[in-house]
N, C-alpha and C positions, 0 to 999 in steps of 0.2 A: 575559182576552184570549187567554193561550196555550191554555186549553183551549179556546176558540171556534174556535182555529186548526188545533186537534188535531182538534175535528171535523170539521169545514169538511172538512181531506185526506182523513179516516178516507170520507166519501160521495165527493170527486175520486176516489178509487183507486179504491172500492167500483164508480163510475158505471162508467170506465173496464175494468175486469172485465168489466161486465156488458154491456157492448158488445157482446166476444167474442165469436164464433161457435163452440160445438163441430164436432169434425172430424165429417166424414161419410163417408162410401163416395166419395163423389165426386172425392174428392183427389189421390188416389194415385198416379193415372196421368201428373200432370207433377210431381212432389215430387219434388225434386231431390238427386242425390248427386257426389261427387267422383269424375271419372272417374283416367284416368293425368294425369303432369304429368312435366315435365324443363326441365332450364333448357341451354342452348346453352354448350357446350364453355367462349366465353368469359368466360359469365357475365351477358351482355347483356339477353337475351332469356328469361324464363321462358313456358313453353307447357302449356296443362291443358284440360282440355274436363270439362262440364258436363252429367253427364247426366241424365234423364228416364228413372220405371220405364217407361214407356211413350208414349213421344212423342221428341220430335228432340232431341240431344244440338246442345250450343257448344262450339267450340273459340276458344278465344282466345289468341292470342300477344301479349306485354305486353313493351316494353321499358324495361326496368328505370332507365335513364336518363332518358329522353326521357318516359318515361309512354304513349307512341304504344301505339295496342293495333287489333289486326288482331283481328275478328270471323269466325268463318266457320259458319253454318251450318252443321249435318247433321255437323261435322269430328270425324275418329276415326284411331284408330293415328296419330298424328303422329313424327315424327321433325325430329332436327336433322340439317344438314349435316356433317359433322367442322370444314369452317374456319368453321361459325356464319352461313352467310352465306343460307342457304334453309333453307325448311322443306318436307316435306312429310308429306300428310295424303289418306287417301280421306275421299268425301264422301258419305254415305251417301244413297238416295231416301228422299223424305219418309214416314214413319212414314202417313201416309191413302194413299199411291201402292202401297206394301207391302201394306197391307188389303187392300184394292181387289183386290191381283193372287193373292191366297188366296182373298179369295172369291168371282172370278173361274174360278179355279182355273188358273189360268195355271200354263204348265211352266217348269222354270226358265228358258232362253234367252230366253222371253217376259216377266220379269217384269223389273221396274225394278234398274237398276245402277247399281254402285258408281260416283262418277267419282273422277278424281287432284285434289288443289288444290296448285300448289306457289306457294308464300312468298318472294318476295324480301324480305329484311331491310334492303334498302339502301333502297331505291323503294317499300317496301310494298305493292306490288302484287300481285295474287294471281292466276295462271294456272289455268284451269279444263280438266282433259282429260276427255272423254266415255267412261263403258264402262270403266272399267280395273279388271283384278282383282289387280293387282300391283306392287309397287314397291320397288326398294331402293339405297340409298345405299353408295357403298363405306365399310368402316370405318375408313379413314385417310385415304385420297383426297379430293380435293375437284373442284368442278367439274362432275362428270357424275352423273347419275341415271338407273335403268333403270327403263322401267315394261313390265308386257304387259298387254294390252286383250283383253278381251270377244271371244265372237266376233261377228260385227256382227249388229245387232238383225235379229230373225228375219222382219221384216215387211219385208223390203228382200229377200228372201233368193231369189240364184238366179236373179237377174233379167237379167245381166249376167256376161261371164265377166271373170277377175280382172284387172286393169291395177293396173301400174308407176305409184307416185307419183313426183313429186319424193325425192330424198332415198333412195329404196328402192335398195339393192345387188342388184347380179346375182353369183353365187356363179360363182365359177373352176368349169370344164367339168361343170356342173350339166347330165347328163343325165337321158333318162326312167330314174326309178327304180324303176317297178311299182306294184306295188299299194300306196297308205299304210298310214298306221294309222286304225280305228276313230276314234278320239278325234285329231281336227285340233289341230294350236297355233294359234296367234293372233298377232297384229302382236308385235314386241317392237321400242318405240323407245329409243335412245337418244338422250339429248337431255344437250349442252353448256352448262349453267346461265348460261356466262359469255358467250358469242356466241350463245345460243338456237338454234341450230341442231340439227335432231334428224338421226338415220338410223335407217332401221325396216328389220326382215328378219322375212321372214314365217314364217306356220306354226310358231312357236316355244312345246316346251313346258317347257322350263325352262331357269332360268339365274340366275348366278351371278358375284360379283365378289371377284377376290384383294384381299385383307386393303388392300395400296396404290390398288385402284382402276387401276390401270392397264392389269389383262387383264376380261377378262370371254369367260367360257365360257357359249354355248348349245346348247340340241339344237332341230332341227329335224324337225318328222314329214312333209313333204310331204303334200302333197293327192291326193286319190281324183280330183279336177273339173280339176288342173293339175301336167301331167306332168314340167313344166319347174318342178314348186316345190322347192326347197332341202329336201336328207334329209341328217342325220345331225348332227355335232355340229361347231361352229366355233368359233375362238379370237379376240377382237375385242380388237386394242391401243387403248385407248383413246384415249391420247394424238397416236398418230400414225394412226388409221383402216384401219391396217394389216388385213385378217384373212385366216385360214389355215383349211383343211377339213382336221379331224384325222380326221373317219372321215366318208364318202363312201358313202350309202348309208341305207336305213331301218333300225329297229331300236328300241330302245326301252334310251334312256339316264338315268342319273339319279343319287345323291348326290355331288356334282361337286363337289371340296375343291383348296384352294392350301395348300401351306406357308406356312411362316410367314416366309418370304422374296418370296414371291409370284413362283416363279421355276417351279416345278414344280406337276402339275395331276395326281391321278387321278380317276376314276369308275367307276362298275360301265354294264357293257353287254349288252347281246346284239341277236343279227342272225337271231333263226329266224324261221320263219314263222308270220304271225301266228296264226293256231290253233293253232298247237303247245302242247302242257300243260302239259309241264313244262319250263321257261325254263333256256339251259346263260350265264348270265351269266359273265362275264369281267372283269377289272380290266383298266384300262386308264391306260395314264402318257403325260406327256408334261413337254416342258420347253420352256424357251426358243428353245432351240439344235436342236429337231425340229423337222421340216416335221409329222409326221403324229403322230397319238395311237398306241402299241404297244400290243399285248397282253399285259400284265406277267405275268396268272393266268389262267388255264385250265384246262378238265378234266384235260388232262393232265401237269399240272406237276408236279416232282417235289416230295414231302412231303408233299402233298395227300392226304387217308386215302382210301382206296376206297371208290367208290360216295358221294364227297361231291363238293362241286362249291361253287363261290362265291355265296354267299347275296345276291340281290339286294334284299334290305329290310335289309341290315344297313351298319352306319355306316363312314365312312372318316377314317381321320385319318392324318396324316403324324406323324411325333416333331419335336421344335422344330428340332434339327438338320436333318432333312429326310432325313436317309439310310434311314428303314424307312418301311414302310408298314403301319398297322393294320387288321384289314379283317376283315368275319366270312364263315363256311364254314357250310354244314350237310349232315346227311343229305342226298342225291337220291331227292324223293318217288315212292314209288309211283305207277305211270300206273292210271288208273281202269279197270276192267274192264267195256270197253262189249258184253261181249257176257250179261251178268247182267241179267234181265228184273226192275225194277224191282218191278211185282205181285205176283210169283211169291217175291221175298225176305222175310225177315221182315223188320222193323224193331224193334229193341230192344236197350237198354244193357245190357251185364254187367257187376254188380257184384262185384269179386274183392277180398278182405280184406287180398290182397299188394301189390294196387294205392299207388302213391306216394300220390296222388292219390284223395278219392270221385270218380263220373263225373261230380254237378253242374260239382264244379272243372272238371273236364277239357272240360268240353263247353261253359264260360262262357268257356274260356283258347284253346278250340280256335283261333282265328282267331291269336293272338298267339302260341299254340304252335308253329302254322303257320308262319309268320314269323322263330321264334327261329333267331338266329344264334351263333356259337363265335368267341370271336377268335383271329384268330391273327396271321400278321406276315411278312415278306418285307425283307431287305436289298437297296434298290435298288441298292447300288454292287456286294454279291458277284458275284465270282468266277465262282462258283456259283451263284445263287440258288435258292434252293427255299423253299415253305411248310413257316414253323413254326406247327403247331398248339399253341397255349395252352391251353384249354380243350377241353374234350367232355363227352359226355352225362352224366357222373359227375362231372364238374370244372366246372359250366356257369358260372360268373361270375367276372369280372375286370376288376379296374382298372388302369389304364393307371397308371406312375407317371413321376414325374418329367418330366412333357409328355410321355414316350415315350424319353426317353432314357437313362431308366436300366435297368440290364442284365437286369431282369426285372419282370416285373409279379404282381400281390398278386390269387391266383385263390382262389375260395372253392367250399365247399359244403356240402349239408345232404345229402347222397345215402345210403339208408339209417336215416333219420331223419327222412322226410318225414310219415309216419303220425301221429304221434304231436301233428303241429300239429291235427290235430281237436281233441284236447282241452287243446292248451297251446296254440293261437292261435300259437304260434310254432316255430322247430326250432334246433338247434346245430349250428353251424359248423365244419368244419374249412379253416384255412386254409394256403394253399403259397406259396411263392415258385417264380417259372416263368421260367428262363431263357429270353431270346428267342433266344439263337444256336441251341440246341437244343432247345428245351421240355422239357429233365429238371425234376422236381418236387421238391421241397423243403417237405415239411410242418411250420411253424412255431408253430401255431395247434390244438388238437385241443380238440373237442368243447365249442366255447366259446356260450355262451348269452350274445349282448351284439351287440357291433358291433367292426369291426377295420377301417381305412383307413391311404392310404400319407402317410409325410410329402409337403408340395410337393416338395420336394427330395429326395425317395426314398433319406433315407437310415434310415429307420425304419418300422415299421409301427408304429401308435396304436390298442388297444383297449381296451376298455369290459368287465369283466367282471360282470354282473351277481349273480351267486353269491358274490361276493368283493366286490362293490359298489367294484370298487376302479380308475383309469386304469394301464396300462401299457405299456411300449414296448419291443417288440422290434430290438435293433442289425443291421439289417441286416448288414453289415460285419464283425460280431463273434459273434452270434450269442448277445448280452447281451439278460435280461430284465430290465425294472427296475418296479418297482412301485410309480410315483409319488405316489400318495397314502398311502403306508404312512407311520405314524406322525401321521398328523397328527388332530387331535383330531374337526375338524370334516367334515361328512359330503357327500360330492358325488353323492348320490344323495336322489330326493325324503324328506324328513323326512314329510312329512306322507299318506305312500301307505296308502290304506287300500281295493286292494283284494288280494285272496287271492292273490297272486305278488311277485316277487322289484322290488322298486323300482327306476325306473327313474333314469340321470343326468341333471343339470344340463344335462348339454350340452359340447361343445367351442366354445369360442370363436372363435380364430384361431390359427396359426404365425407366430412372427415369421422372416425372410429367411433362408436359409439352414439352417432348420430347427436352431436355436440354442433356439431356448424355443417352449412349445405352452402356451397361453392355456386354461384350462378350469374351469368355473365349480360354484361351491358354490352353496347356495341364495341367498346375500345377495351374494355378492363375486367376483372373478375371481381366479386362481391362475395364476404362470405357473411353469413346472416346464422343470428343465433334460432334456433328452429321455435324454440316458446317465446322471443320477442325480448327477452330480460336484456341483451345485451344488446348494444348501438349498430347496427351495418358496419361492416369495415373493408375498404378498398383496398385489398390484399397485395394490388401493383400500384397503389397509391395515386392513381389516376394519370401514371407515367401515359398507359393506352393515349385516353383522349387526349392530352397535349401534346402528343409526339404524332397523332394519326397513325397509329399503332396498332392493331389487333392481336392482342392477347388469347388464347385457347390453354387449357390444360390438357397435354399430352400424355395421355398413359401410355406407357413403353415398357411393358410386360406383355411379353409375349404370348405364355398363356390366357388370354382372356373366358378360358371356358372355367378354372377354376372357382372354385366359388369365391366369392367376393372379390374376388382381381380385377373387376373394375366400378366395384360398389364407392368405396372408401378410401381415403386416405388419413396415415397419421394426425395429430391434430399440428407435430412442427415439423413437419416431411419437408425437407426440399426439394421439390419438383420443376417437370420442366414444363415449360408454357412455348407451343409456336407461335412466332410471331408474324405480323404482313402489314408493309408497310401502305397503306390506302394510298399514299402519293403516289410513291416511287416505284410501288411494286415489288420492293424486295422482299423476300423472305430470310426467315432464320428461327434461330432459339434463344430464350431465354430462360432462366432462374430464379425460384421464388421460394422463400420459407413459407409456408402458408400460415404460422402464424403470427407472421409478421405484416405490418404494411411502411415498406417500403417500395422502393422504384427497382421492381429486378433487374440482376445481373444479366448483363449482354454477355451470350455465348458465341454467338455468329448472326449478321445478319449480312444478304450478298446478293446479287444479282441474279438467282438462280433459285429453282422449285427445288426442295428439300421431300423429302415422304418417307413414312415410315420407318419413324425413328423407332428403335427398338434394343433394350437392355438385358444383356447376361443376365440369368435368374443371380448368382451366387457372383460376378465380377462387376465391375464399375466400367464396364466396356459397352459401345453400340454400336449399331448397323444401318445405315441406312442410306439410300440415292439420293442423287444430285442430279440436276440440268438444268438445262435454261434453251433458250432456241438454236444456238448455236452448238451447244455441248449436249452431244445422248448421252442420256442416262445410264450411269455408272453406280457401283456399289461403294460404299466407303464405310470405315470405322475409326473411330476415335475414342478419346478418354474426357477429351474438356472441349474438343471444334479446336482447340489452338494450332493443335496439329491431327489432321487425317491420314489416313490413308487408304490409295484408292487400289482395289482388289480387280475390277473387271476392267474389262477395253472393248466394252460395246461399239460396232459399225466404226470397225477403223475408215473402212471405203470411204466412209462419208468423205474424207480429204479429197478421193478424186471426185469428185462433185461440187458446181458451181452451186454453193447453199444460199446463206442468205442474213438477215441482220434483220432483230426488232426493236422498234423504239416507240415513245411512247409520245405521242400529236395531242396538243390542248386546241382548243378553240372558243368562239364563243358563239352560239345559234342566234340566230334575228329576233328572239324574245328575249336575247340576254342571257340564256342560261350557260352554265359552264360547261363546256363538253370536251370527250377524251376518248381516246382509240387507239391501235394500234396500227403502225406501218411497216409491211416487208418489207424489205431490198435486197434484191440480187446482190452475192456476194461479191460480183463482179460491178458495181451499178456505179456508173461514169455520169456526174450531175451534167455533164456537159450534150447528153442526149438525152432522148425525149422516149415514155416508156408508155406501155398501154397499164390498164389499171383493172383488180379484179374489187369490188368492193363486196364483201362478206359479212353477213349482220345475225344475230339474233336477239339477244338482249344489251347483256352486258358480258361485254368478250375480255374487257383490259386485265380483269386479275388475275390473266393467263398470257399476260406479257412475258415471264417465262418457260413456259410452260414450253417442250420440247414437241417438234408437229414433227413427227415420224413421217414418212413418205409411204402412204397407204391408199390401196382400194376404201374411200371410206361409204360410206350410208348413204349417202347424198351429200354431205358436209364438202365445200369445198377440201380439195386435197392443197392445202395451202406451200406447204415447202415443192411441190411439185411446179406449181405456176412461180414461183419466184426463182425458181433455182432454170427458168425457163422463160425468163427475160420479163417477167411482171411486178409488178407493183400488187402489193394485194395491201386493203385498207378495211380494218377492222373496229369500225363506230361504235361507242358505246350508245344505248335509248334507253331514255327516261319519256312514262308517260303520262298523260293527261286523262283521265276519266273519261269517256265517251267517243275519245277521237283517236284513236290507236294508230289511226290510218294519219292523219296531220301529224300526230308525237313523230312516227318514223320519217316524214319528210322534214321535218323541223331541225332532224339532229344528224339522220345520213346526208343530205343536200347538203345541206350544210359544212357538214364536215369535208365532202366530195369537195365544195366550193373553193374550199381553203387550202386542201394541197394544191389544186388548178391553180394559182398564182403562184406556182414552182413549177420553172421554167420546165425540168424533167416531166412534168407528166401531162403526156398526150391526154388534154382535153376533148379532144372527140374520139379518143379510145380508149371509153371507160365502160365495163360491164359491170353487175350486179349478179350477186347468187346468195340463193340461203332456201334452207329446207325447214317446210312444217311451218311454227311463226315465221322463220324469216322467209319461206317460201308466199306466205301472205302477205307481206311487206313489199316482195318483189312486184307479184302481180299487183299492189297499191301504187307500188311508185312511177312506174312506167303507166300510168292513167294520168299522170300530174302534169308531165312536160317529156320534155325529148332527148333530155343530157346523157342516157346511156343507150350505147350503141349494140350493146347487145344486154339480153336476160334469161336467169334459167331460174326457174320457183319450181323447188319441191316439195309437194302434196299439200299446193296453196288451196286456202281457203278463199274461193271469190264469191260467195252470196250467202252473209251471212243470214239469212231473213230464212235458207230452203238449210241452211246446216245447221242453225239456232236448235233446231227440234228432233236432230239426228241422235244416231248411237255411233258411241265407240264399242265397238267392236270384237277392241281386245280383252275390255271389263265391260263392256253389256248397258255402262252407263250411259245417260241421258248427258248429250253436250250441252243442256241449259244453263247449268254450272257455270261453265267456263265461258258465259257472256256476263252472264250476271253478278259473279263475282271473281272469277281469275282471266287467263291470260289473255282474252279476248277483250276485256276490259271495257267493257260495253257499261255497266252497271246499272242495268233496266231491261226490263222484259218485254220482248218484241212488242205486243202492243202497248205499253206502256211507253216505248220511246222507238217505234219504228222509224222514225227519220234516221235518230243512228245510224241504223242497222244497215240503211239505206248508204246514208255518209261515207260507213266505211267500205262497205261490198263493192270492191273492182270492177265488178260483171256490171252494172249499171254506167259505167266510167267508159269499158273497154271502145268504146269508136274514138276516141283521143289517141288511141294506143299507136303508134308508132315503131317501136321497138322489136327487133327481132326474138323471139319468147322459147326456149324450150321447158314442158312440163313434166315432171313424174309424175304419176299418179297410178298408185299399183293396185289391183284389183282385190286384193285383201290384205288391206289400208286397214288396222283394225282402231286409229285416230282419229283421220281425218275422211270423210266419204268419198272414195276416190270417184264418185260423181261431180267434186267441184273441178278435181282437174278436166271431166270432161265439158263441165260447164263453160269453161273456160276454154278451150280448143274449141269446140263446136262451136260458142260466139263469134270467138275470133276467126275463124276458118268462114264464118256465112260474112264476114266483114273483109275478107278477103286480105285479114294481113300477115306475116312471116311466122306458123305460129308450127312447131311441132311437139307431140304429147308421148312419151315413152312409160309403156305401161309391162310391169317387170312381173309377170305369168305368177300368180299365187304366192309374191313378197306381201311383205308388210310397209308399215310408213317408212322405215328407215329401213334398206337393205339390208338381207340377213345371209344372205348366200355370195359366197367369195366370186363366185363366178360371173355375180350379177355388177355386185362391185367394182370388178375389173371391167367390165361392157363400158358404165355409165363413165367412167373415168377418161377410158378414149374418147366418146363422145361428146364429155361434154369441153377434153382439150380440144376434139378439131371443130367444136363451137363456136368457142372463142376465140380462136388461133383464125379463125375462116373471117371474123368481123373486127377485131381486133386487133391483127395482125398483118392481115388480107392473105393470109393462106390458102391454096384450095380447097375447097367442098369436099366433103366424101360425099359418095354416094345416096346414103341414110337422108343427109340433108335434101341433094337434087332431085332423088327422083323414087325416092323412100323405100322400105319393102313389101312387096304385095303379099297378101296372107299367103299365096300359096308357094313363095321362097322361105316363108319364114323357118328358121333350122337351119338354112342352104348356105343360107349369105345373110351377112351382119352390116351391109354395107360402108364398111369400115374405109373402103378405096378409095383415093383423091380423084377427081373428075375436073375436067376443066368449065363445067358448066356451073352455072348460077342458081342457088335456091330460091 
């Protein structure tokens, strides 16, 4: 009877399988992922949206009591109120109204717009505003909302001259103010969340809300069509509807900041004329207790260096006190020389060997070059005031410390040493302390290869010395070095670093208050270290990490991360949570730790499944955050301790009708003994009793995403991995470890290898087994198929095949020299061309390629701004005069990894009826037998099956 019953289930299950649908092309465009999510100050309300690669995203607001859950269409960027009591959210046009207005070709003012939804959380009710491209909630305040709208749809436009609504303010002796600006503002209303009532002021192009919510700063551009419209910048109390004209006039205003009192206001400005070239911006202050905004900085202020002037793209910030002001300066640009006949000049880069900088760099940075600003600073209460410059073109970076208020700040530089990153990828640091009352310099820091930052509490500097592989702190105060990590056994730098430079750290964790202990992490556990050395190191997770093969992290789960200090410090006995990852097994979870304790923290969860962003009620003891693993999409969940969850979304129910799939994790051992690990798909349906083709998939190290969820996507090149499994394959995901010099033997050492060892399972068709991988593993590919003949088909994207002609190339996308990246990273070469040309020789495919055998498709896209996509043609045009199976897909003005959905979706078909065609013995499409001639290209994508042979 029981085995009658053991059959009997053995065909239920079997039928059930066989039900399933393989994935197809078809899916992709509404498979769904976890957009953002936050839960409401008090805890009440959690809020997430649902998105679609390609179709309309949900927003949903769920009350965690009540269970009530508010739906919204199209909802994106949401926010909460600070007192939890609204939400809001724009509302995006429908994903076919978007279409439509592209391939219409609609300009932007014509195409479909964003609107506002705002959320009562009492009534549920949801208000809908037309047109709005903006919105923001005070960050302590409650009560009021600011949005600004569109300008009105272009099909209305001009019909009518402008009228006064309800509600619209008329501005104190608002005369004709001339000519506008080019670019008009738009409505900006304010609206009363708690009596509904709005007031709108027009022409507004930006604006802003003090920390309390209770001032709100905009600028005003007036209209070219209404001479009576409001110009310049105004201050609106919000509480009492008070408002004040701080500058009276057009002009063009902008990064508009409060203290942290919300008592005091500056911004940068200027009032030239609009064609004018070069902009003489100014700062500008104001206070409670002014009628008007002042001219704090100017060109002619004293301090100010010559021939510079106040940089209007660079940042402003007050110190927490409020007594200085931070703000950047630069060079005054040259005016263009319009009497130079454009024709008649040459055009061309010159390249000089003295240069900081190659020109790629300089000509890919020119806009941000442009731009760069120097900080400096100003005491609004002196005496005297003048600008202090901190920075300049020799000293260019600096961070602020101690919110601003401590007596200097921590500048850096690399000036003199800029060359040299061509072939280290990086440069050394000298760093200073910089008085703000004067700007004398103080060099602390020399010639440091790492990282250096201030305490929260600015009373140390904390750096990273890579050389030394070691943490240490300099005493501000004292002018003590201490060298934190001396003596202790274990190592806070990567263990396991194998490429040709100097390893990199664990990382810094947190400061706890007051800057009493600095949290900084080993590979397995966290350290907290007394910052002047008085007190002993102490192993805060007691070294539970390393003996359990543990990785420990401190998770901050504060939502706000922009407030100030929210993620400087921690209490000095905070109990916090720490993610964990198990290095074996792969699991993840949380745990719990008093930081001033050292014991072995408390297990909250650890489980089969990828955990992310955790995150905690400001004011409740509640959190938010997804869950998956490969088999489970990513869903939302909340809890109070992980004992008990609860899950709020039901992402890709479909998924059920589809035959998915299963990961697990394969050990082995390589022919030099080393340990090795990977993972393996299996069809959800996968019967050991047949025999399967195989996709193997490589880049570095792929296992610590054993459960990591593979959504079914057009991807960049990246194998579409649940696609091939849920479609009858095997796909096997090696992890490599490498060897100095020989990148090309490390990857045969550890994928062959590992290939070798599922082949002694009966299930997998050893002579149908492909290879893919893009960028490094697209290099891999073209290495491995030079060695021998075990894979039956290959696809490398935007392989590297000759290293000796791309040793000396630019990237593209930063302008830098790929010397680097033989010499000391991922290329891992570690020697320069002629210092070890055999290498170079060793690993380059293209020297190997008449071994080649193997069927090869290549990407290589013509702006590749990585990898030269001249090696992909090095490689097709070798292999095409050697006469073997080779085709090259080059994707019209992409990049290394595909950016455009459309292109996505191409390479995805082709590269299944690839493999399906050698792997499978499927028919050819067309593309493969008999390709497309330039002059179909457009026509036909030769996608069609054919009975003929490539």
């Amino acid at each position: 009877m029981q085995k009658r019953l053991t059959v009997i289930l053995f065909f239920v299950v079997s039928f059930a399988y066989a039900q399933k649908k393989p994935l197809d092309h078809s899916v992709y465009d509404t498979w769904e992922s976890i957009g953002s999510k936050q839960l409401s100050n008090n805890g009440q309300w959690a809020m997430y949206s649902i998105l679609q690669q390609e179709g309309d995203a949900q927003l949903y607001l769920t009350n965690i009591k009540t269970n009530t859950r508010i739906n919204v269409p199209r909802g994106m960027n949401a926010q909460f109120s600070n007192d939890s009591k609204f939400a809001a959210f724009n509302i995006r046009p429908l994903n076919k109204d978007l279409r439509q207005a592209k391939i219409k070709k609609k300009k932007p003012d014509e195409s479909p717009k964003d609107s506002l939804g705002i959320a009562n959380l009492t009534s549920n009710l949801v208000t809908k505003v037309a047109r709005v491209k903006s919105f923001k909630f005070p960050e302590e305040g409650a009560g009021v909302l600011a949005y600004l709208t569109e300008k009105p749809d272009t099909a209305q436009k001009g019909t009518k001259p402008v009228e006064k609504k309800d509600g619209e303010t008329d501005f104190a002796d608002d005369d004709p103010a001339g000519k506008g600006k080019t670019e008009e503002g738009t409505d900006l209303v304010i609206k009363n969340l708690i009596t509904g009532t709005d007031k709108t002021y027009k022409f507004v192009t930006d604006y802003y809300f003090s920390k309390d919510g209770k001032q709100l700063v905009f600028a005003c551009s007036g209209s070219k069509k209404d001479k009576m419209a409001p110009q310049g910048v105004f201050l609106l109390n919000t509480e009492k509807g008070t408002l004040k004209t701080l500058i009276k006039g057009k002009g063009n205003f902008k990064n508009f900041t409060f203290d942290e009192e919300s008592e005091h206001l500056a911004f940068v400005g200027e009032q030239g004329p609009e064609k004018q070239e070069i902009k003489n911006y100014n700062i500008y202050y104001n206070s409670l207790t002014i009628d008007t905004a002042q001219i704090l900085v100017d060109f002619d202020m004293p301090g100010l260096p010559e021939k510079w002037s106040v940089n209007g793209d660079g940042k402003i910030t007050f110190s927490k006190d409020g007594k200085k002001i931070f703000f950047g300066i630069s060079p005054v640009k040259k005016l263009k020389d319009t009497t130079i006949v454009d024709f008649e000049v040459a055009k061309v880069d010159v390249w000089n060997y003295k240069d900081d900088y190659l020109q790629p760099m300089q000509l890919k940075n020119i806009e941000r070059d442009s731009k760069k600003s120097y900080l400096s600073v100003i005491d609004v209460y002196s005496s005297d005031p003048k600008v202090i410059p901190l920075t300049d073109v020799k000293l260019p970076d600096a961070s602020i410390m101690a919110e601003g208020d401590a007596p200097q700040v921590l500048a850096s530089t690399d000036y003199g040493r800029r060359v040299e990153s061509q072939w280290s990828g990086s440069t050394s640091k000298d760093y200073y302390l910089v008085d703000i009352k004067n700007g004398q310099k103080r060099k602390i820091i020399e010639n440091l290869n790492g990282y250096a930052m201030p305490s929260p509490a600015g009373n140390y500097v904390l750096y990273f010395d890579r050389k030394l592989g070691s943490w240490n702190t300099y005493q501000i105060a004292t002018g003590k070095i201490t060298v934190l990590t001396a003596g202790l056994s274990e190592k806070f730098v990567d263990e396991e670093n194998d490429v040709p430079d100097l390893p990199s750290a664990y990382g810094l964790a947190t400061w706890t208050e007051g800057d009493k202990a600095v949290l900084i992490n080993d590979k397995y556990d966290i350290w907290s270290f007394s910052p002047d050395g008085k007190s002993a190191p102490k192993n805060i997770t007691a070294g539970f990490g390393r003996a359990n093969n543990i990785t420990f992290r401190y998770e901050n789960v504060q939502l706000n991360r922009t407030e100030r200090n929210a993620n400087k410090f921690i209490k000095a006995n905070e109990l916090i949570w720490l993610s964990a990852f198990n290095n074996l097994t792969k699991e993840n979870g949380f745990y719990r730790t008093n930081v001033g304790t050292a014991k072995a923290p408390e297990l909250a969860i650890m489980a089969k499944f990828k955990y992310a962003n955790l995150v905690k009620a400001k004011d409740a003891d509640i959190y938010i955050y997804d869950k998956a693993n490969y088999v489970e999409s990513p869903n939302v969940y909340i809890t109070t301790d992980f004992k008990t969850e609860t899950k709020l979304s039901n992402t890709n129910p479909q998924q059920k009708d589809y035959n998915w799939g299963t990961a697990e994790l394969v050990k082995w051992t390589t022919p030099k003994g080393y340990k090795a690990e990977g993972i393996l798909y299996k069809p959800e349906n996968f019967d050991p009793s047949k025999k399967y083709p195989m996709i193997v998939y490589f880049y570095e190290k792929l296992t610590d995403g054993l459960y990591t969820y593979q959504a079914p996507a057009p991807t960049p090149s990246r194998l579409n991995i649940s696609y091939f499994v849920s479609n009858g394959y095997l796909v096997f995901a090696p992890d490599i470890s490498y060897e100095t010099g020989h990148p090309g033997k490390s990857a045969v050492e550890y994928i062959n290898s590992g290939v070798e060892n599922l082949k002694k399972n009966s299930w997998v068709d050893g002579n149908k087994i492909g290879i893919q991988g893009q960028s490094w593993g697209g290099y891999q590919v073209a290495y491995l198929i030079t060695q021998n003949n075990m894979y039956a088909a290959a696809w490398a994207g935007a392989p590297v095949v000759n290293m000796t002609s791309a040793y000396g190339g630019i990237r593209w996308e930063t302008g830098m020299n790929r010397q680097f990246q033989y010499e000391k990273t991922q290329s891992r070469i570690g020697a320069t061309l002629w210092e070890k040309p055999e290498l170079y020789i060793e690993n380059s495919p293209l020297f190997m390629l008449p071994k080649v055998n193997t069927p090869v498709v290549i990407m290589a896209n013509d702006a590749d701004g990585a990898v030269p996509w001249y090696q992909g043609i090095e490689m097709f045009t070798a292999l095409r005069r050697l006469g073997k199976p080779v085709w090259m897909l080059n994707y019209n003005g992409e990049a290394h990894n595909l950016v455009q959905r459309q292109n996505r979706k191409d390479i995805q078909i082709r590269e299944q009826q690839f493999f399906d065609y050698y792997l499978k013995g499927a028919k050819a499409p067309a593309w493969m037998t008999n390709g497309i001639p330039a002059t179909e290209k457009g026509k036909t994508w030769g996608f069609e099956l054919t009975d003929d042979k490539p």
